[in-house]
C-alpha positions as CSV (number, residue, x, y, z in Angstrom):
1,X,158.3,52.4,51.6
2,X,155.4,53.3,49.8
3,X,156.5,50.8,47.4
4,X,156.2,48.1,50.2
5,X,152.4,49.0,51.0
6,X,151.5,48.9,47.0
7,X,152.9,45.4,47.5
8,X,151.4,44.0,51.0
9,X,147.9,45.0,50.0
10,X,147.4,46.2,46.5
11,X,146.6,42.6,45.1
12,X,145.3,40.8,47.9
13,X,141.3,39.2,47.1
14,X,138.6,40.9,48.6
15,X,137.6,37.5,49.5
16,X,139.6,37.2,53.0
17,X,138.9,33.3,52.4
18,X,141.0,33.4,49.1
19,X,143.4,35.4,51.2
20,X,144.3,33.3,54.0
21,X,144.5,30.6,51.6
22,X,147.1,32.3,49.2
23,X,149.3,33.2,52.5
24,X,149.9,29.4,52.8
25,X,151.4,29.7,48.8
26,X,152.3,32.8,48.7
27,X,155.6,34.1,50.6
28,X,154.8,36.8,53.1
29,X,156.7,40.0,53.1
30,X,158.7,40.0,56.5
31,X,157.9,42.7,58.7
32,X,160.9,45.9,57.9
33,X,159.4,48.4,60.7
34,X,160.2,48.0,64.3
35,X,157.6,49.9,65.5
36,X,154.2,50.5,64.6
37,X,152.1,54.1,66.0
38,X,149.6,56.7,65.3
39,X,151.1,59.7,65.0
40,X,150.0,64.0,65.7
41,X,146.8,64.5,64.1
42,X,146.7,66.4,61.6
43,X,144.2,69.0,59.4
44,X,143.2,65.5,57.7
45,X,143.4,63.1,60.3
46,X,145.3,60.8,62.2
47,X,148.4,59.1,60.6
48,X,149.8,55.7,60.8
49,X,153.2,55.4,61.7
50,X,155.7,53.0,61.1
51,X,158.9,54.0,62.3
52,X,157.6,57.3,62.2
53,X,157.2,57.0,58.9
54,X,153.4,57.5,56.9
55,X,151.7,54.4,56.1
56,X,150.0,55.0,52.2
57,X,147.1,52.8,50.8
58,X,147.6,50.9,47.8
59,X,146.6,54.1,45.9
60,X,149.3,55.6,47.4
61,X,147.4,58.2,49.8
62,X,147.9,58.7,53.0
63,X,146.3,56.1,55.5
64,X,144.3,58.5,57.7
65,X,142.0,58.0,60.5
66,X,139.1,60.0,61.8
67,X,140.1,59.6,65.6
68,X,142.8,58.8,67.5
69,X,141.7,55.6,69.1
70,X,140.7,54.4,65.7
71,X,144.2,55.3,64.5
72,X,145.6,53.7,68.0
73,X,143.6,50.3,67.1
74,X,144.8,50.3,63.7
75,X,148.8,50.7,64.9
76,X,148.1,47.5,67.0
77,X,146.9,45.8,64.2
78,X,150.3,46.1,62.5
79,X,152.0,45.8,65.8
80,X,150.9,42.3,66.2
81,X,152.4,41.5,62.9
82,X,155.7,39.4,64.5
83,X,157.8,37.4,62.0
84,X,155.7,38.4,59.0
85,X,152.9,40.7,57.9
86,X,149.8,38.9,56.9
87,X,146.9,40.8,54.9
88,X,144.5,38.0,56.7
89,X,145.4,38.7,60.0
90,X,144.6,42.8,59.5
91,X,141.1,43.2,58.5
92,X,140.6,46.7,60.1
93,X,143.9,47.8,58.1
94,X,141.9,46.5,55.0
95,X,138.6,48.2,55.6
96,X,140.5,51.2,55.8
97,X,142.2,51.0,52.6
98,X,139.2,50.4,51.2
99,X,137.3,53.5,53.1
100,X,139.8,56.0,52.0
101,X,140.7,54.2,48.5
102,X,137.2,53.8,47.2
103,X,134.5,55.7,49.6
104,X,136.2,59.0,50.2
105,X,136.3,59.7,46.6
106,X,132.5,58.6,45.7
107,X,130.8,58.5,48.8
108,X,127.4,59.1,47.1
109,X,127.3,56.0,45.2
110,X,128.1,53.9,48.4
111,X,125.5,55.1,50.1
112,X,123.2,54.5,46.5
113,X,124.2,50.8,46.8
114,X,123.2,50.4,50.3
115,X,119.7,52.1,49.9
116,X,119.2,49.0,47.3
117,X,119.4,46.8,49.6
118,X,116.2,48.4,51.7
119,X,114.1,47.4,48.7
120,X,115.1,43.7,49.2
121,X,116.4,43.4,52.7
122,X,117.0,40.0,54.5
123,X,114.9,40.8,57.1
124,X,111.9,41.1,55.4
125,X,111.8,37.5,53.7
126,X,110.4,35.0,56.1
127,X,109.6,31.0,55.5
128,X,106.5,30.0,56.2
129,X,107.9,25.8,57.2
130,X,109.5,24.9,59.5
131,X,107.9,26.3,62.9
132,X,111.5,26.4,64.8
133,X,112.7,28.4,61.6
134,X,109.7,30.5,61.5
135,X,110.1,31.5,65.3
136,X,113.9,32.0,65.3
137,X,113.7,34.7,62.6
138,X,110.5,36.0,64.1
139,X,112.6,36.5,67.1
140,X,115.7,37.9,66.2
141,X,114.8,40.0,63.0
142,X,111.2,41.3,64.4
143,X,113.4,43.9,67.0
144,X,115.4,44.7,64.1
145,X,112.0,46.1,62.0
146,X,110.4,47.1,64.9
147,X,113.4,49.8,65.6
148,X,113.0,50.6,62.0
149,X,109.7,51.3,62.2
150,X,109.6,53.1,65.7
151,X,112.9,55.1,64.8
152,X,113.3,55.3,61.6
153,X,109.5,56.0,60.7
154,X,110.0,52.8,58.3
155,X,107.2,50.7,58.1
156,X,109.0,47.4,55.8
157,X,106.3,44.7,54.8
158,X,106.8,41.2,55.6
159,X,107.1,39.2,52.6
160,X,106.8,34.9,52.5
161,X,109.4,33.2,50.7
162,X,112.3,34.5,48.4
163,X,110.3,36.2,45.4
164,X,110.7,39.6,45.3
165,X,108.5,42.2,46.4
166,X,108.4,45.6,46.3
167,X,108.9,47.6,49.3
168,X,106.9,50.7,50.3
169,X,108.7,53.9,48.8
170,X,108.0,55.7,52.1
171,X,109.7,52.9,54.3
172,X,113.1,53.3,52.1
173,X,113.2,56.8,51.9
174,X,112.8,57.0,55.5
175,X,115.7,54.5,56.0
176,X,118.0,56.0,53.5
177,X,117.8,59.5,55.3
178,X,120.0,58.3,58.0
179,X,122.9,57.1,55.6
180,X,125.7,59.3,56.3
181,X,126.6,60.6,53.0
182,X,128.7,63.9,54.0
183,X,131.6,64.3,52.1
184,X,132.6,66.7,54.5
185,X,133.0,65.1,57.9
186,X,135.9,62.1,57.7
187,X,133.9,60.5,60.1
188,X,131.0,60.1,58.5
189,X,132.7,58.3,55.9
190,X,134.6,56.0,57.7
191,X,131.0,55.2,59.2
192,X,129.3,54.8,55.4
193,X,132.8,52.2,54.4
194,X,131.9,50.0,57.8
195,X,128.4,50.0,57.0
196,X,128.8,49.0,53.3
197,X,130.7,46.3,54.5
198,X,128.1,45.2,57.3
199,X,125.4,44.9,54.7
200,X,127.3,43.2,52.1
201,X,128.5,40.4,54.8
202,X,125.4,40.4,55.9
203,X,122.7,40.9,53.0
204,X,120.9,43.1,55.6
205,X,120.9,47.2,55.1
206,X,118.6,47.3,58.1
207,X,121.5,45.5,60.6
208,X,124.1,48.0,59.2
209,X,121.8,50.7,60.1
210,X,120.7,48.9,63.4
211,X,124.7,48.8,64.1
212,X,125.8,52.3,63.3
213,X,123.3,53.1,65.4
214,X,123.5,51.1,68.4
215,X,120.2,50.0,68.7
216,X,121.6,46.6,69.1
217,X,124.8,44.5,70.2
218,X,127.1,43.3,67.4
219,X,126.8,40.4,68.7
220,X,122.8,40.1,68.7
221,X,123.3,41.4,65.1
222,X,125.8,39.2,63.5
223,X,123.0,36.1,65.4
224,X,120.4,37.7,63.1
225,X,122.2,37.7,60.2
226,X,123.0,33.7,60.4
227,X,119.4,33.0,61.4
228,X,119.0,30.7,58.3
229,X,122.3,29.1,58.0
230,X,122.1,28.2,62.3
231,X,119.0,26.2,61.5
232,X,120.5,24.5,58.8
233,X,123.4,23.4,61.1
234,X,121.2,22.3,63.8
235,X,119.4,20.0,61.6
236,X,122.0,18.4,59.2
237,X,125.4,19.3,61.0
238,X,128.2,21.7,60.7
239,X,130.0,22.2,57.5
240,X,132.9,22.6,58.1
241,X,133.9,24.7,55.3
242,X,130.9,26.9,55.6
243,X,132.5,27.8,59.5
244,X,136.0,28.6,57.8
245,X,134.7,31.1,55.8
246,X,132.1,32.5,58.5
247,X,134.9,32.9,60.5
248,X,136.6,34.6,57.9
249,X,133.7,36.9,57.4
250,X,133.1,37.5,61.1
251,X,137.1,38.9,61.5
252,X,135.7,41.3,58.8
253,X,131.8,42.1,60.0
254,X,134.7,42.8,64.1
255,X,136.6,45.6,61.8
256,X,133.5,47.3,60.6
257,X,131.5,47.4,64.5
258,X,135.2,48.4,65.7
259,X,135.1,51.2,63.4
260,X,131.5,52.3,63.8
261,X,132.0,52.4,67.6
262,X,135.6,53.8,67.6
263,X,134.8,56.9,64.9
């Protein structure tokens, strides 16, 4: 069975656009389980069961959860697999082979590639033209910074247009301090995994933060994110395209606030 995993997710793109795509091409392995639970937790964590059997990551360890609703959430995920099981439709079941194939083991250098994204956060880049831009993101990413700096004791400068600027060292040392980077607590991990992939969807360190902590609605957060692209649809139309793959990337952005409320 192990075998099985290696083959449903080991070479599926990170990309869940390239993904979904491929699924049309590519013949789906049927589902072989009939029933899909967590199972006793254990010294580690919480198993997934199918069958009663252990379900293993593509690096063939075992597929572990830090609590039992998380591993209860994850179970439904392959329980709504019917005919077929498709890597597209189970973006929770991906984050998680990716938290405990790639972040348990360097935890440290996840967290490092987060922090880099302080010095050059979304947020902080504002247009100066046109006004209806200009107040959108002054409306939805000013909370955000405001937080930050009440909080977090991170003061972040405003910066006009896309050429970089340096950040205040103090403002980024004072946000990195609340990136969970224990190695020790399973939970803490799982929450550093959903917030790498947070800032990555989004290009924002400062919403992952905002998120793991619940300062904010996912909701309200995901809005921020798209402040640019919504203006752009407002004035010239909707790509359609562009909303396949933000749907795509939404499914994905709904596995990571799942996980950081559910750990």
């Amino acid at each position: 069975m192990r075998d099985i995993f290696n083959d449903i997710f080991e070479n599926q793109p990170k990309d869940p656009m390239v993904s979904a795509r491929q699924g049309a091409k590519t013949p789906l392995r049927k589902r072989f389980y009939k029933e899909a639970r967590a199972g006793e937790a254990g010294q580690q964590g919480h198993p997934l069961l199918l069958d009663g059997k252990p379900v293993m990551t593509p690096a063939r360890r075992p597929l572990l959860a830090p609590s039992p609703v998380l591993a209860d959430a994850l179970a439904g995920e392959w329980q709504a697999q019917e005919i077929e099981i498709d890597p597209a439709r189970m973006p929770l079941t991906r984050l998680a082979n990716v938290i405990v194939d790639g972040i348990v083991p360097a935890p440290a250098a996840v967290a490092d590639e987060i922090g880099k994204y302080l010095g050059s956060d979304l947020l902080c880049y504002r247009a100066h033209e046109p006004a209806g831009l200009v107040a959108r993101q002054n409306e939805l990413w000013n909370p955000v910074l405001d937080w930050a700096r009440d909080d977090l004791g991170a003061r972040f400068v405003l910066i006009e247009g896309i050429v970089f600027a340096e950040q205040p060292r103090e403002a980024i040392e004072a946000a990195r301090k609340v990136i969970p980077v224990d190695s020790s607590d399973l939970k803490n991990i799982w929450r550093l995994g959903a917030m790498a992939s947070v800032t990555t969807i989004t290009g924002s360190a400062l919403i992952a933060l905002a998120l793991n902590a619940g300062a904010f609605g996912a909701d309200a957060l995901w809005a921020a994110a798209h402040v640019d692209e919504d203006f752009q649809m407002s004035q010239w139309g909707r790509y359609e395209a562009a909303i396949e793959r933000r749907a795509a990337r939404f499914a994905e952005y709904e596995a990571a606030a799942k996980v950081l409320k559910l750990v």
